[in-house]
NUZALO-258330 format. One record per residue: y, x, z of N, C-alpha, C in turn. Coordinates in steps of 0.001 Angstrom, whole numbers, padded with zeros to 6 digits, always signed. Atoms other than C-alpha are relative to their C-alpha. Example, Ala and Ser with C-alpha at 12.3 -4.5 7.8 and 13.67 -1.06 7.14 Angstrom:
-001190+000890+000000-004500+012300+007800+001200+000900+000000 -001190-000820-000060-001060+013670+007140+001090-000770+000730 
END
This chain:
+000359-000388-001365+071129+051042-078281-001249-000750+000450 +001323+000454-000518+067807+050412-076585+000232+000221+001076 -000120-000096-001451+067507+049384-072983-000209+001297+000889 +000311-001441-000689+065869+053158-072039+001263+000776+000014 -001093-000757+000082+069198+054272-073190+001217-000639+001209 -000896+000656-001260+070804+052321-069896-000415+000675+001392 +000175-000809-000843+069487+054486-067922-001205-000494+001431 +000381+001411-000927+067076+051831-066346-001689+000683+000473 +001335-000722-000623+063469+053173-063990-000722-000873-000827 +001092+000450+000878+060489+052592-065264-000970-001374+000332 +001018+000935+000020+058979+049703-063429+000694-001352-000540 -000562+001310+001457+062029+047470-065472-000396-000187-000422 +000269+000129+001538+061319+048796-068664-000964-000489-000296 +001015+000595-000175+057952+048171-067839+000007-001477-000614 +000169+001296-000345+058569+044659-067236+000722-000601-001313 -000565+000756+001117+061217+044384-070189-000750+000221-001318 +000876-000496+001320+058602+045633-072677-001200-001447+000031 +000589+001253-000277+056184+042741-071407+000794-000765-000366 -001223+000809+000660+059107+040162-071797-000088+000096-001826 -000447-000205+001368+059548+041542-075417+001729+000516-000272 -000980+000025-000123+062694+042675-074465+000035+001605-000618 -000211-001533+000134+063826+046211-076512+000973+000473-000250 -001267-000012+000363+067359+045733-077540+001047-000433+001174 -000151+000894-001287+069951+044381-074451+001185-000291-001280 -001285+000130+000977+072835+042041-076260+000983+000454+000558 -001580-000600-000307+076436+042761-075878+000548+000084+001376 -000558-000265-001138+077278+041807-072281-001063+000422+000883 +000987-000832-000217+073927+043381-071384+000169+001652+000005 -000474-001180+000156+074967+046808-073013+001477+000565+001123 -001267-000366-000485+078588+046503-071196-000360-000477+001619 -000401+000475-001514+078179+044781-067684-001158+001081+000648 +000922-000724-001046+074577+046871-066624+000621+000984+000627 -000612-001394-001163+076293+050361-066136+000799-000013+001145 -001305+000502-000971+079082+048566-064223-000605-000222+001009 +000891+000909-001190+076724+046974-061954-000738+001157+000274 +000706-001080-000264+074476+050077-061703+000776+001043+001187 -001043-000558-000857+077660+051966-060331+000861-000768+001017 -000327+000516-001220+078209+049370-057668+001428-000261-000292 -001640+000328+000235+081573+048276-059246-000198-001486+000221 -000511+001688+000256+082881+044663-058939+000012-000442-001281 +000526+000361+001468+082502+042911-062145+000527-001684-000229 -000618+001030+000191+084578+040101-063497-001063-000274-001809 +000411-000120+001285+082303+038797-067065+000077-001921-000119 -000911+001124+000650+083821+036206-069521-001695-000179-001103 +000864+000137+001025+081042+035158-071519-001039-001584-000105 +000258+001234+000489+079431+031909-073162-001963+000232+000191 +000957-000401-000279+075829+030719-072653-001025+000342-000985 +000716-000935+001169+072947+032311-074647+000670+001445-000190 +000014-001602+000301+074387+036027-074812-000435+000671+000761 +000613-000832-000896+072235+037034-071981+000474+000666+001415 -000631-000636-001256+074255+037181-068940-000985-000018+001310 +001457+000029-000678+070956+036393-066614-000415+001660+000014 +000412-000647+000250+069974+038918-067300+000649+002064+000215 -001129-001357+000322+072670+041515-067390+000634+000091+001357 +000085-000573-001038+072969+041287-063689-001246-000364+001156 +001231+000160-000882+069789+040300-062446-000874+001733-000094 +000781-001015+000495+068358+043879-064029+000308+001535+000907 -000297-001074-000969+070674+046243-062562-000052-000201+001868 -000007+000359-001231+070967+044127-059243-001764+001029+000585 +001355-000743-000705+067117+045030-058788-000250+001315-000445 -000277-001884-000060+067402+048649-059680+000616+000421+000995 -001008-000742-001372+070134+049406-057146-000971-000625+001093 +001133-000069-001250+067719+047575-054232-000833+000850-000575 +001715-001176+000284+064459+049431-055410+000839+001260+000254 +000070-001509-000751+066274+052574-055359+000742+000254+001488 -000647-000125-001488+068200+051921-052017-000964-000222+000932 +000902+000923-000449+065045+050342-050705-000310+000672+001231 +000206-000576-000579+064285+053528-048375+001256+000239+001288 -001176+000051-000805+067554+053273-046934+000272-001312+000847 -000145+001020-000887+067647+049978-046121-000982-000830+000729 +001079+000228-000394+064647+049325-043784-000531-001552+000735 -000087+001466-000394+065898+045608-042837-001360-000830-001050 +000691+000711+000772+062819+044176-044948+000250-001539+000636 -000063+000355-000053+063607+041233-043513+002086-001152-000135 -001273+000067+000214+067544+040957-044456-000001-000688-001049 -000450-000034+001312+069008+039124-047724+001036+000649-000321 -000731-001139+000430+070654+041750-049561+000599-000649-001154 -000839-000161+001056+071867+040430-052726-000170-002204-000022 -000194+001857-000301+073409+036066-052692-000050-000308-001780 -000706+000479+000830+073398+034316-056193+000443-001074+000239 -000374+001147-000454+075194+031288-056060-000051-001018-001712 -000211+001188+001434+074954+028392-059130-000200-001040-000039 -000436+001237-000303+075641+025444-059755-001410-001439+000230 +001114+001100-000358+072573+023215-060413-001352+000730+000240 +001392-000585-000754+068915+023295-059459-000697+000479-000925 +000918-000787+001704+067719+023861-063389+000520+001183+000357 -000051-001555-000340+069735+027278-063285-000691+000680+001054 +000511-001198-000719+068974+028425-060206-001162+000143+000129 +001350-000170+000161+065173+027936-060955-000232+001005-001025 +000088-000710+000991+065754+029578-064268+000358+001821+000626 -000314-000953-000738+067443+032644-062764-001019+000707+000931 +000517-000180-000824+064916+032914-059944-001689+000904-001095 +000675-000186+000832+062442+033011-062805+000309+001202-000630 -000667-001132+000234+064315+035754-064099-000336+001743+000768 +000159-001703-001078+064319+038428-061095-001720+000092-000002 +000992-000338+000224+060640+037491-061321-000866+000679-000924 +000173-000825+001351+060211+038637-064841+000572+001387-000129 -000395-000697+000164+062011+040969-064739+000005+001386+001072 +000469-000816-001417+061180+042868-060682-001160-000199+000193 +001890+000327-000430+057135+042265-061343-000354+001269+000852 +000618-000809+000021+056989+045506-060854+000915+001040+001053 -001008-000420-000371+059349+046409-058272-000179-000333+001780 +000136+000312-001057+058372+044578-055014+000905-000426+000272 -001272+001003-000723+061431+042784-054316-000349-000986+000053 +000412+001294-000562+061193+039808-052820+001180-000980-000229 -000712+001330-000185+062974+036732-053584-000131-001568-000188 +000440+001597-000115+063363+032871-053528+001682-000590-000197 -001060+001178+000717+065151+029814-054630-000037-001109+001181 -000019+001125-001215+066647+027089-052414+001112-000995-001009 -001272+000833+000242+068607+023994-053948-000709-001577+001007 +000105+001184-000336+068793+020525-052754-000921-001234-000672 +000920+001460+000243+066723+017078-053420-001404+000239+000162 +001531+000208+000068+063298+018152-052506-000320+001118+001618 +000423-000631-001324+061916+019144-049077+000460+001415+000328 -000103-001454-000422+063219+022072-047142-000695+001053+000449 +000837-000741-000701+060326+023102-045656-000628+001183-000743 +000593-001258+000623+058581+025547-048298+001078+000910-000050 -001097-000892+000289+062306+027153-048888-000159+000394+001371 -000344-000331-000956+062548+027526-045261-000841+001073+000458 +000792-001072-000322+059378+029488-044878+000052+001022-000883 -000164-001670+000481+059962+031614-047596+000932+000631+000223 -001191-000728-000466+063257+032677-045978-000182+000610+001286 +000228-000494-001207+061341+033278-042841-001138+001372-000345 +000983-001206+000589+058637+035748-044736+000969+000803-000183 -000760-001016+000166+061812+037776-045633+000105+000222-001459 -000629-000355+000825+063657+038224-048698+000964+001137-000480 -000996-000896+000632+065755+040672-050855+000939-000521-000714 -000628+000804+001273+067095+038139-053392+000117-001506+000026 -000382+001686-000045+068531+034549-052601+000861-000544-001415 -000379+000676+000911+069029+032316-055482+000129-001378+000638 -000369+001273-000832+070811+029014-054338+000976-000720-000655 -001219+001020+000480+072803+026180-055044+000832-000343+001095 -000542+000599-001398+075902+025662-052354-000023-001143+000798 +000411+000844-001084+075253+022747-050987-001042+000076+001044 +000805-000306-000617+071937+023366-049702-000483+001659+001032 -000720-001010-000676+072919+026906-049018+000515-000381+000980 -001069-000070-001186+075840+025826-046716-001221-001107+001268 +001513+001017-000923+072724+023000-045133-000500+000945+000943 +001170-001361-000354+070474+026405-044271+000617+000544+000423 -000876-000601-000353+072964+028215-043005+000790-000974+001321 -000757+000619-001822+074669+025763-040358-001697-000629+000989 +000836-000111-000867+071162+025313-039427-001002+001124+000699 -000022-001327-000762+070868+029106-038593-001692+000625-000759 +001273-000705+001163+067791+029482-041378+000581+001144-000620 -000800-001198+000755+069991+031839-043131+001298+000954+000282 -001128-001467-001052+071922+034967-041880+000449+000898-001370 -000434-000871+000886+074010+036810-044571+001164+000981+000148 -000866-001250-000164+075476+039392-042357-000171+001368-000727 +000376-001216+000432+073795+042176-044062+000146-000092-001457 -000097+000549+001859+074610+040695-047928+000201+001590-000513 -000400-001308+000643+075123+043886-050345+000921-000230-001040 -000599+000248+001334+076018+041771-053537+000150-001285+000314 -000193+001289-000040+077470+038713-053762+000382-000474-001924 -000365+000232+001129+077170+037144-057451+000378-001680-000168 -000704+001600+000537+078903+033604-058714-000599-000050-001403 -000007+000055+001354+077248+032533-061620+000768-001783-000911 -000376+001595+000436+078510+029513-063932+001342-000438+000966 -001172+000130-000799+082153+029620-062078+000714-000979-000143 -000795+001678+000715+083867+026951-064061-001029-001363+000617 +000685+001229-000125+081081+024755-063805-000123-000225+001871 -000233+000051-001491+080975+025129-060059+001327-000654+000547 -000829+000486-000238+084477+024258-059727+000217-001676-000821 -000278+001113-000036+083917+021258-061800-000694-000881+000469 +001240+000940-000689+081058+019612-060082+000413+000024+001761 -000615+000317-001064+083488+019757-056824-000831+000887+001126 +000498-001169-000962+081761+023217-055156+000848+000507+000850 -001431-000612-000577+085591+023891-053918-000955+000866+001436 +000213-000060-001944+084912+023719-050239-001488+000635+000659 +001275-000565-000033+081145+024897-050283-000024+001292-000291 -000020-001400+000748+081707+028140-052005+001115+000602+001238 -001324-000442-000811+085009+029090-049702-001357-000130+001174 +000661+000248-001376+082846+027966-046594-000818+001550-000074 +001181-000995-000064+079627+030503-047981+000803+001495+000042 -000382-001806+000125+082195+033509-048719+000261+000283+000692 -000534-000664-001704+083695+033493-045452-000841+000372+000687 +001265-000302-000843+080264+034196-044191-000506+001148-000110 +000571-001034+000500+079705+037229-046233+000643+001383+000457 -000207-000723+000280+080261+040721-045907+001712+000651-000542 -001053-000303+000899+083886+042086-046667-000097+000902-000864 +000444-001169+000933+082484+045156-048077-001198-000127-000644 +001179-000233+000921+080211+044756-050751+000607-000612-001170 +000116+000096+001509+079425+044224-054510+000132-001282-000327 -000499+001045+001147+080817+040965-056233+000311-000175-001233 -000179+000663+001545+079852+039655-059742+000443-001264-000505 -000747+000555+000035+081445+037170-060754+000109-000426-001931 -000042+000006+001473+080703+035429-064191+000433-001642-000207 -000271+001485+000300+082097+032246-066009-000060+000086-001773 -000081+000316+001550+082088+030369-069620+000848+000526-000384 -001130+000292+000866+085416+029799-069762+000959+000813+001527 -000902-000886-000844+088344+031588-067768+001423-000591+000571 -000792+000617-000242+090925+029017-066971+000872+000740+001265 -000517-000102-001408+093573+029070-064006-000544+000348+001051 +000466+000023-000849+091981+028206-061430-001237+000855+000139 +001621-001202-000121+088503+030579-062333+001088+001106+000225 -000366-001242-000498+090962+033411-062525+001119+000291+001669 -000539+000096-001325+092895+032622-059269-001311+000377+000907 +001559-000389-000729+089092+032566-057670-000542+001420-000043 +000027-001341-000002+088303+036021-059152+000766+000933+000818 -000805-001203-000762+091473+037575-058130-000187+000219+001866 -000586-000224-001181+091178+036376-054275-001870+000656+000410 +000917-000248-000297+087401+037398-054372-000493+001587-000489 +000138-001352+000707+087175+040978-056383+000653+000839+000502 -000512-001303-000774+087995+044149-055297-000350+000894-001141 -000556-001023+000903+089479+046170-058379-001480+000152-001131 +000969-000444+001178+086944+045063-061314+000176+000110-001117 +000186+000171+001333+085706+045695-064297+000118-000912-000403 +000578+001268+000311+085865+043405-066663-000903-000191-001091 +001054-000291+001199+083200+042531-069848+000517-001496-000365 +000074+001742+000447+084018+039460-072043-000287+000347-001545 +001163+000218+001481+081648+038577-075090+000039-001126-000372 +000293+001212+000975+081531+035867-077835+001049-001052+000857 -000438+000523-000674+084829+033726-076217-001059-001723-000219 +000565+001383-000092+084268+030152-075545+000262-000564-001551 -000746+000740+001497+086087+029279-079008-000826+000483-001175 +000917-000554+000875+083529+031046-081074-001264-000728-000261 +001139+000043+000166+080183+030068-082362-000744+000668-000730 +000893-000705+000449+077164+031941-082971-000253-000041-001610 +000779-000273+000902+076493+033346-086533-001338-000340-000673 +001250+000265-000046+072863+032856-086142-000523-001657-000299 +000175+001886-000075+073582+028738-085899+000773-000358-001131 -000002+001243+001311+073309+026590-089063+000550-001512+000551 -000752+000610-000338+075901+023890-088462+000046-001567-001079 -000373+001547+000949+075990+020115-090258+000736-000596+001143 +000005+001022-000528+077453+017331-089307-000478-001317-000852 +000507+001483+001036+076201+013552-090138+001092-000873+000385 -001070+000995-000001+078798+010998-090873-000857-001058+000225 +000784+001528+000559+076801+007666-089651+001017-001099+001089 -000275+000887-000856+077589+004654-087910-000974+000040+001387 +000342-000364-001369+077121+004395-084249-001507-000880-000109 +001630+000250+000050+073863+001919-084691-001106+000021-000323 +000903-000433+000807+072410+003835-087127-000203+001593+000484 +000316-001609-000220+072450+006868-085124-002070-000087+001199 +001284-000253-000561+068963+006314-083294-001356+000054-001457 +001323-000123+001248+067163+005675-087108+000294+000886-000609 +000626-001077+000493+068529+008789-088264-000274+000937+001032 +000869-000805-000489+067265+010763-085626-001547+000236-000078 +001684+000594+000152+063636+009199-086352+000162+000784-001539 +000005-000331+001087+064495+010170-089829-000323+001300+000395 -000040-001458+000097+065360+013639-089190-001122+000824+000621 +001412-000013-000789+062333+014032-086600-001270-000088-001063 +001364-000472+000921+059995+013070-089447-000319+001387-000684 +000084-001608+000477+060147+016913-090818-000796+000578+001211 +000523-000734-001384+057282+018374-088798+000027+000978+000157 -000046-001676-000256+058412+021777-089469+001261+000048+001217 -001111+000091-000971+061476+020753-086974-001011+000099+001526 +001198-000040-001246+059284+022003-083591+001188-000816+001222 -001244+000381-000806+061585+021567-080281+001028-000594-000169 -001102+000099+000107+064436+019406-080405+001038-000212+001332 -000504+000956-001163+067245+018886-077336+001127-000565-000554 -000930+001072+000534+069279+016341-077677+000917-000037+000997 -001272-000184-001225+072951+016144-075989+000414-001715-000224 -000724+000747-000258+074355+012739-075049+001066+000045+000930 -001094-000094-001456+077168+011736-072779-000051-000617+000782 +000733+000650-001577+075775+009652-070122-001217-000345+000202 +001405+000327-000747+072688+009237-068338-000942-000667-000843 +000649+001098+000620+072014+005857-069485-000330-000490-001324 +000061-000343+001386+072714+007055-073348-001132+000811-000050 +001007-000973+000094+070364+009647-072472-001536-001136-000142 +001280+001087+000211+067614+006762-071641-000109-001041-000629 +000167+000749+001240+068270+004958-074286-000739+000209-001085 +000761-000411+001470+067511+007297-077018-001452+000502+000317 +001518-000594-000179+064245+008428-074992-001018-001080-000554 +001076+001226+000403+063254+004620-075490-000269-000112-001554 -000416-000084+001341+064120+004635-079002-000863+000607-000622 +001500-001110+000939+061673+007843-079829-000908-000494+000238 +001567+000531-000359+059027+006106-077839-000332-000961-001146 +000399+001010+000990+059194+003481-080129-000299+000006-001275 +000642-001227+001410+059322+005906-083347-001464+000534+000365 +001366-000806-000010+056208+007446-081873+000308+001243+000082 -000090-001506-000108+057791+010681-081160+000192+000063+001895 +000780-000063-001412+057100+011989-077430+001732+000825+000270 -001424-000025-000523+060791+012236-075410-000191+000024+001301 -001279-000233-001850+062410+013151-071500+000625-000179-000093 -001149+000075-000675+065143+012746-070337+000061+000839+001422 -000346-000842-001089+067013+015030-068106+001029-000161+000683 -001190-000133-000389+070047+014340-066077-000378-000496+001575 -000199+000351-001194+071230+013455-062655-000796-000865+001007 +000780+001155-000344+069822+010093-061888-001802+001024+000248 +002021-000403+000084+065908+011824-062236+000186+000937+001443 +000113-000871-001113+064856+013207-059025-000402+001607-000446 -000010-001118-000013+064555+017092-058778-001507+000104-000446 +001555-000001+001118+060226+016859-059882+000190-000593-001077 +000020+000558+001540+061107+014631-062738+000216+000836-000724 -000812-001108+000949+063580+017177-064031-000866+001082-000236 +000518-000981-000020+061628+019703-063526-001693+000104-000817 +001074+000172+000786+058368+018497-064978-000021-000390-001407 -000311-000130+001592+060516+017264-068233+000023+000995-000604 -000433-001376+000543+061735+020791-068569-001425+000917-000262 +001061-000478+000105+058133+022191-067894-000902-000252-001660 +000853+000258+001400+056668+019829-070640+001108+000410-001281 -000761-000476+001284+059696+020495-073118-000704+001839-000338 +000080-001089+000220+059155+024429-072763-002040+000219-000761 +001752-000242+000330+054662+024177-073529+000309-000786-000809 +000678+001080+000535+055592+021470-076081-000695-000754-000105 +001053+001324-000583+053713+018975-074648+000941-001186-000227 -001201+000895+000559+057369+016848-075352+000898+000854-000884 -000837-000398+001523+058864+017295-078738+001562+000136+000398 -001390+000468-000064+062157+015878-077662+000788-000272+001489 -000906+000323-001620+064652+016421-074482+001536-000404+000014 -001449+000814+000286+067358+014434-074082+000884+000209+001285 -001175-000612-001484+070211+015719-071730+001115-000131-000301 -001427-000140-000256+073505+015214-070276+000060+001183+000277 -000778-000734-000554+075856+018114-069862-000206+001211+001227 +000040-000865-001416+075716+019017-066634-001571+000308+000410 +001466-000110-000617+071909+018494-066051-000554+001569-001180 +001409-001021+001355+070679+020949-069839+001282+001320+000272 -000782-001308-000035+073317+023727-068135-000897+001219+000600 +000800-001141-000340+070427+025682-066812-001319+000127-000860 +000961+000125+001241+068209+024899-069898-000325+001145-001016 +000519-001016+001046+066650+028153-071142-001130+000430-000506 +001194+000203+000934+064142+027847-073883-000106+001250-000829 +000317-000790+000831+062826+030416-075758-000369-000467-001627 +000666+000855+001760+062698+029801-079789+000570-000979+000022 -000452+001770+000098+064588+026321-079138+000224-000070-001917 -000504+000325+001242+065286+025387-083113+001264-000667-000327 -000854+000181+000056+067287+022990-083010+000443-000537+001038 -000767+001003-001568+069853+021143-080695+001060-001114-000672 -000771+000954-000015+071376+017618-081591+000653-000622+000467 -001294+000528-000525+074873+016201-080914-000327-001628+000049 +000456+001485+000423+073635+012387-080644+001284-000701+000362 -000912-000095-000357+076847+012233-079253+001432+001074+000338 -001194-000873-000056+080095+014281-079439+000449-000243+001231 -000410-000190-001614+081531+015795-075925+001463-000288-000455 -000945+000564-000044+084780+014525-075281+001083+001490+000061 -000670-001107-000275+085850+018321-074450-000600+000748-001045 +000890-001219+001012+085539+020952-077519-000819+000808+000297 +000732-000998+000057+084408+023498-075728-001345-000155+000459 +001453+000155+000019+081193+021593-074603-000581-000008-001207 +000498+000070+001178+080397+021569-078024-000669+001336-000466 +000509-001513+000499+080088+025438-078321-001038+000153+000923 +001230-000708-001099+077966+025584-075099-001355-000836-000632 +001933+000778+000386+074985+022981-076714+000128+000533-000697 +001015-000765+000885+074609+024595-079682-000250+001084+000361 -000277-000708-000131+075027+027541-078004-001554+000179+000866 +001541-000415-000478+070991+026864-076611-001086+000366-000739 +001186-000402+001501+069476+027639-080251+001184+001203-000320 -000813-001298+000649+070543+030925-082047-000428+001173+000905 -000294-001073-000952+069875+033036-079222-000512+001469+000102 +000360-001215+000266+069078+036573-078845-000017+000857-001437 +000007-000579+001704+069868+037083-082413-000682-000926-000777 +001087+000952+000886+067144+034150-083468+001073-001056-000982 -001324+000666+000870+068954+031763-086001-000669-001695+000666 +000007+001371-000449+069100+027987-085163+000678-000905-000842 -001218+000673+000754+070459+024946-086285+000343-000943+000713 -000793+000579-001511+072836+022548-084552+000745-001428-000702 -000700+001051+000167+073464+018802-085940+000553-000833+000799 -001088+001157-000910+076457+016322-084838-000183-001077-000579 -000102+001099+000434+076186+012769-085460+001303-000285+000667 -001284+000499-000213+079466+011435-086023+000270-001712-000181 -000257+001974+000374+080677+007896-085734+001478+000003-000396 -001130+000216+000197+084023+006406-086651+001023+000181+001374 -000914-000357-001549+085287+006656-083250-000072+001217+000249 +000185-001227-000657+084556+010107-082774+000306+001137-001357 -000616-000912+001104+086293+011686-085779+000551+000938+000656 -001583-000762-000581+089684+012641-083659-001136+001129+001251 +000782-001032-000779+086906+014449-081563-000499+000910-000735 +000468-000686+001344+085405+016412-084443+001183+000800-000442 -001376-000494+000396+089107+017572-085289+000086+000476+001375 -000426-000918-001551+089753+018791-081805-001415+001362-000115 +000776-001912+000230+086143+021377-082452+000566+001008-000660 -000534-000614+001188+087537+021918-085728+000798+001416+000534 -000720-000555-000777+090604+023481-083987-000397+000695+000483 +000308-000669-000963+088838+025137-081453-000836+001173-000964 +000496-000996-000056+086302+027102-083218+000435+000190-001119 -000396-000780+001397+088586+028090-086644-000444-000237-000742 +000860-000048+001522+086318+026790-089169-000534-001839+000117 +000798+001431+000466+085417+023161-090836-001752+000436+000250 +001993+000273+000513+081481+022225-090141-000208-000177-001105 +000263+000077+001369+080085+021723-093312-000934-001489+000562 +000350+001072-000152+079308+017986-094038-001292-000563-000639 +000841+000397+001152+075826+016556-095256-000344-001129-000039 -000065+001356+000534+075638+013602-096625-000802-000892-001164 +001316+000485+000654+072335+013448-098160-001072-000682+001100 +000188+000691-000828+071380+011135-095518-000274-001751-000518 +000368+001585+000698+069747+007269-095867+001232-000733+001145 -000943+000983-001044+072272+005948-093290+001655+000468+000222 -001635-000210-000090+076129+007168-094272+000865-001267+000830 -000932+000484-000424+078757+006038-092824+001170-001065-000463 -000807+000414+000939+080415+002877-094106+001540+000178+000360 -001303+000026-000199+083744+002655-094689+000858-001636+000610 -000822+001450-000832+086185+000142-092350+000702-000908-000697 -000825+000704-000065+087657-002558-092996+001641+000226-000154 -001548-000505-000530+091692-002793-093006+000005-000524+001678 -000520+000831-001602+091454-005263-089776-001070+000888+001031 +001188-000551-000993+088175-003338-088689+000969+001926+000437 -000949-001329-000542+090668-000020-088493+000822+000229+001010 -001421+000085-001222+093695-001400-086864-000340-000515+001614 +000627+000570-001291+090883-002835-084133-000211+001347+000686 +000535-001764-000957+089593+000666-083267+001293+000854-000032 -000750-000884-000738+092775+002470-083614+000926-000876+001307 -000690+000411-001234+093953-000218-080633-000520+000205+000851 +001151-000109-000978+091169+000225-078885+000206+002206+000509 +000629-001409-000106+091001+004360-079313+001631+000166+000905 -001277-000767-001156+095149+004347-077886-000182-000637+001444 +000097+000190-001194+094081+001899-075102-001327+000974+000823 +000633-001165-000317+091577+004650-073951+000905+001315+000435 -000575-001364-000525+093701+007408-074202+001028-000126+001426 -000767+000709-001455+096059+005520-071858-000241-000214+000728 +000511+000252-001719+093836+004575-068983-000496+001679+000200 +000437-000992-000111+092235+008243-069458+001585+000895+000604 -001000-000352-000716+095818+009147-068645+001131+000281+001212 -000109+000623-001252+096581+007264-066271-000936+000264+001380 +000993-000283-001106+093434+008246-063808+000825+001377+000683 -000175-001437-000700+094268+010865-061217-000380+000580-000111 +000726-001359-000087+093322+014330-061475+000035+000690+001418 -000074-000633-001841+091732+016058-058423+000037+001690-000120 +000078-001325-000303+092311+019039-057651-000955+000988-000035 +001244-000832+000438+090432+021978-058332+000250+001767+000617 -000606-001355-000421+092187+025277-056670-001012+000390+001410 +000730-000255-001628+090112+027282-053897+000734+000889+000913 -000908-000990-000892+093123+029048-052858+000065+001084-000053 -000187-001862+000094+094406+032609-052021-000487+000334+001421 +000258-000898-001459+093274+034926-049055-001426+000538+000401 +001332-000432-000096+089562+035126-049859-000522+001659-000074 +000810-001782+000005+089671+039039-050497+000354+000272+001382 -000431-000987-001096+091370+039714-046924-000886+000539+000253 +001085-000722-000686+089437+042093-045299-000624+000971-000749 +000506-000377+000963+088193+043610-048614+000263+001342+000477 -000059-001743-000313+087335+047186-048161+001028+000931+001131 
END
């Protein structure tokens, strides 16, 4: 199937022929028509299979051709909502690529950097709000933003919203909206609490779910490296010397791991960012700039910050650290491979982070394949150096047990009113 066969006007195709776009992937082919026909739309799908895309395309088709009808040029007609300020830049970037040719108007608003340019482009008049809730619900109790006239209301990144503590922000923005209109509604992963959220927000949808969370891409070439934990910054220098390796991002699990290994390349002589939380909203944004022109070889990100991280061509993506949760494991490699391109996706493993490696295992059905033609293996422990770390790895699991869990439910009653 080819996108012309979606039934899509011409100043898209236009735009998706520029792009390079001539094929749409899987939840592309299944969610557009849905969305075209103004249905509700529940979509299960992991990142890299093109969900951006798969309702940003039809969204601006249905305005452009309603456009005569609805003469509010100064209304926002269609809300996205997501979680951090990388996505919703990426996204925003999106309707632009993709509505060059279309005249719709839209803009991006998140938090940490002056309100004032967002504020005036919400006063020039929009078609298309891309936002992050916090700063949303900000703009809105200060009467900048009116979304009585909404048409579509989309959720992107649903899980991740609920785990970065959006509860109460998201409930606040829906009560504001429209009872009658179009809600999309997309997540990674589909837990409890995401499908409790769907049900009290949808009104009788479709649904589309592609590549689950437990899967990994075909396209991605998979190792892992067995080393020791202080030999994991000299083989990255190692592996970096191959200058056919272009782009690399690198996943750690905290911040301050993240600015560790940036110091580390500096000191190899290879050119490194860092991306996460701590960096103000221009830092981030000027790492991500220089990662994408290769102007920096190497980006080093937490989690939550490389969730709106979309590179074109990325090669590879390194585990410098194993996520404590399997299924973050499928979403980083899950930023090389994409669109069909092939990738490859190394884990550095330490001795502590085996029983984590066995929990992917599990998850995605298949052993990694191990290589171990490496200058820095992994020695083998001790008897006393064993029985130290497995005391150490149960007193862990035990305080990790012990911590409270907060709550995460946004409740029932959000469809009342629905149609």
């Amino acid at each position: 199937m080819l996108f012309q066969d979606l039934k899509l006007i011409e100043p898209i195709l236009k735009a998706l022929k520029i792009e390079g776009y001539t094929t749409p992937t899987p939840i592309q082919e299944q969610a557009i028509p849905i969305i075209l026909q103004h249905k509700d739309l529940l979509g299960c799908a992991q990142t890299g299979t093109g969900k951006t895309a798969a309702f940003a395309i039809p969204v601006l088709q249905n305005l452009y051709n309603n456009r005569t009808q609805h003469k509010e040029q100064k209304t926002i007609k269609a809300l996205v909502l997501t979680p951090t300020r990388e996505l919703a830049i990426q996204i925003d970037e999106s309707f632009a690529a993709y509505g060059r040719h279309t005249g719709i108007k839209h803009a991006v608003i998140f938090g940490g950097v002056s309100q004032n340019p967002q504020v005036d482009a919400l006063r020039r008049g929009i078609d298309i709000l891309v936002a992050t809730p916090g700063r949303l619900l900000d703009l809105m109790n200060q009467r900048f933003v009116n979304l009585s006239h909404l048409q579509v209301l989309i959720l992107d990144e649903a899980d991740r919203m609920l785990d970065m503590g959006f509860v109460n922000d998201v409930k606040k923005i829906i009560a504001k909206v429209p009872a009658k209109r179009q809600t999309l509604f997309f997540s990674a992963t589909m837990p409890k609490e995401i499908q409790t959220l769907a049900d009290t927000i949808l009104y009788k949808p479709e649904k589309v779910e592609v590549t689950p969370v437990s899967s990994t891409a075909d396209t991605i070439n998979q190792s892992v490296y067995f080393v020791g934990k202080p030999d994991k910054k000299l083989l990255l220098s190692h592996i970096l010397k191959d200058k056919s390796i272009g782009r690399v991002l690198v996943f750690t699990r905290t911040k301050h791991g993240a600015d560790k290994v940036v110091k580390d390349l500096h000191k190899a002589g290879v050119t490194a960012e860092a991306i996460h939380g701590n960096k103000s909203q221009n830092a981030r944004q000027r790492a991500l700039t220089n990662f994408k022109n290769s102007t920096t070889r190497v980006l080093v990100a937490t989690d939550i910050a490389a969730r709106g991280i979309d590179v074109d061509d990325l090669s590879h993506v390194i585990q410098y650290e194993l996520p404590e949760i399997p299924e973050t494991y499928v979403h980083r490699i899950g930023r090389t491979g994409r669109a069909g391109l092939n990738g490859t996706a190394f884990a550095f493993v330490d001795e502590e982070e085996k029983d984590l490696l066995k929990d992917i295992h599990k998850l995605i059905g298949k052993t990694i394949p191990v290589d171990a033609a490496h200058p820095y293996p992994l020695k083998e422990l001790t008897a006393a150096e064993r029985v130290k770390l497995e005391l150490q790895q149960k007193e862990n699991k035990a305080n990790k047990a012990s911590q409270p869990k907060r709550g995460r439910g946004f409740g029932r009653g959000g469809n009342k009113g629905r149609r």
